[in-house]
C-alpha angles and dihedrals in degrees: 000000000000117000090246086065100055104070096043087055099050093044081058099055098040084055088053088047099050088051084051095049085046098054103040096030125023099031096048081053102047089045090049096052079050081069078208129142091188097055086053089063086043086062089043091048090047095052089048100057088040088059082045097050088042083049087050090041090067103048094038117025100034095035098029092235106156110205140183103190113056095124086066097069094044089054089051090056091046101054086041086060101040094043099049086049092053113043094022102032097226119167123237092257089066096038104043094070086037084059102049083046102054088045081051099051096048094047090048074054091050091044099048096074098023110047093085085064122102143210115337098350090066083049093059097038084063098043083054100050091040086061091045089063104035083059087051082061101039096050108025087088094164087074111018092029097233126265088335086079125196124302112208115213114212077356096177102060130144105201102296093347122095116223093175100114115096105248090044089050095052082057100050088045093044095053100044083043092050097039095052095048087045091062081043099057090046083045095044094047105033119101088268082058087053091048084052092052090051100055092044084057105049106340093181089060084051102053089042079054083054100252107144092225100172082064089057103037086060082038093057092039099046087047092047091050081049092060099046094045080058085051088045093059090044092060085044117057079029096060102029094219139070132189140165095254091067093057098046128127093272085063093058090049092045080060098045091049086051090055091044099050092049098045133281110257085021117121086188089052108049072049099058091036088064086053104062105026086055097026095034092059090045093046081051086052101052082048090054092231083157115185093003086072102089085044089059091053097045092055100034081061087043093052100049097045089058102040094038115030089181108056130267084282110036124219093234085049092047095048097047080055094052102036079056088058098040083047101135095055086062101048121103121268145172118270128210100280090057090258125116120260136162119256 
């Protein structure tokens, strides 16, 4: 490794570091001294919008999928958890891969007659589909119950141990959170992320370059409804309630807007995205702003959308960050005939 690379790498680490030291350390104190429960479901609610924006991330900003109906499949995952830990009595620990599994399977569905559309036709076959399922939800009340939903007794259990506390519960959130965007960030900036991005940018140029991009397109959009249906099961064994309210077309666009503020094709900044749209209408509250909430927001997104077209953390930005950390699989090596060649 050449001496430029160094620093950039460590810089890198010690950045991963300081978010891990956030999440598991400072935030679970600062949230303890609030002597607060409900700030404790604040934090849960953040991480899970944050595993939904990453989940997004993936579909739409590295694949350039634009879609319309991501609060479906974690609804999907949702019901699935709630449902195998009622009448089943699973633990988390069993429903929450079901989950992703049965999101994922119902978005490989979605994907299968709808992945040769393009552009916004593709954007409205998938709003359409997305309402489709949320009024499943809403009027199969022999299953979902309607719009009572599903209330969840001793809902956060592994196995005979009971995580319901609050600070139990933010860990249990925050690994599976980290964990998962973790899988999304390998997955995001790998060669088969790059292959995504080339077939986002001109996917006709791809496929003449023989990337099969109709397989990835159902790959990345079967991996992205996995990963909702995970956050699905999160919200649901945290909260202890589901409904069909909480899985409607504003949610999708809340998702979408997440995506958007942070920078389209930026897994940081989906990430960061989550974290102000969920974390910046709390922070009003506390401040009691009232009705000009809502006010803030809209012009905190508007602002940003016109001084900053990209996103608060750019993809060009995101992807220099990750190449420095990644540094040794773009170093120069020898190749097989002796001679030097890029990885």
């Amino acid at each position: 490794m050449s001496a430029s690379e160094r620093p950039g790498k460590g810089l890198s680490r010690l950045l991963t570091l300081a978010i891990l030291i956030a999440v598991f350390a400072l935030a679970p104190a600062a949230l303890y001294l609030a002597g607060r429960s409900y700030l404790y479901q604040v934090a849960n609610l953040i991480m899970i919008f944050a595993l939904l924006s990453a989940s997004m991330h993936l579909v739409t900003g590295v694949a350039g999928l634009l879609q319309l109906g991501h609060a479906a499949f974690y609804g999907v995952g949702a019901y699935t958890a709630a449902l195998l830990a009622t009448r089943f009595g699973l633990p988390f620990p069993a429903t929450m891969p079901l989950a992703g599994l049965a999101a994922a399977l119902v978005a490989f569905l979605v994907a299968l007659p709808t992945m040769r559309l393009v552009s916004i036709y593709f954007a409205v076959a998938t709003l359409g589909i997305g309402q489709m399922l949320y009024l499943i939800m809403l009027n199969w009340v022999d299953v979902t119950k309607g719009p009572n939903g599903i209330l969840l007794f001793n809902a956060l259990r592994i196995f005979n141990f009971d995580a319901s506390k609050p600070a139990i519960a933010y860990y249990v959130v925050a690994v599976v959170t980290v964990v998962s965007i973790l899988v999304i960030h390998r997955l995001s900036h790998s060669y088969y992320g790059n292959a995504l991005r080339a077939l986002r940018e001109d996917d006709q140029c791809a496929e003449a370059m023989g990337v099969e991009t109709v397989r990835l397109k159902i790959q990345s959009f079967t991996i992205s409804g996995f990963f909702a249906g995970v956050a699905g099961a999160l919200w649901a064994h945290t909260a202890g309630y589901v409904s069909p309210a909480d899985f409607s077309f504003t949610v999708s666009i809340l998702i979408l807007s997440m995506v958007v503020l942070g920078g389209l094709g930026s897994l940081p900044g989906a990430i960061v995205g989550a974290v102000i749209l969920i974390g910046l209408p709390e922070l009003l509250r506390e401040f009691k702003a009232g009705d000009y909430r809502n006010l803030i927001i809209g012009l905190v997104l508007f602002s940003v959308i016109l001084f900053l077209p990209r996103g608060l953390i750019g993809e060009a930005s995101a992807l220099d960050l990750m190449r420095r950390q990644f540094a040794g699989a773009w170093r120069r090596a020898p190749d097989r005939r002796g001679g030097m060649g890029w990885r």
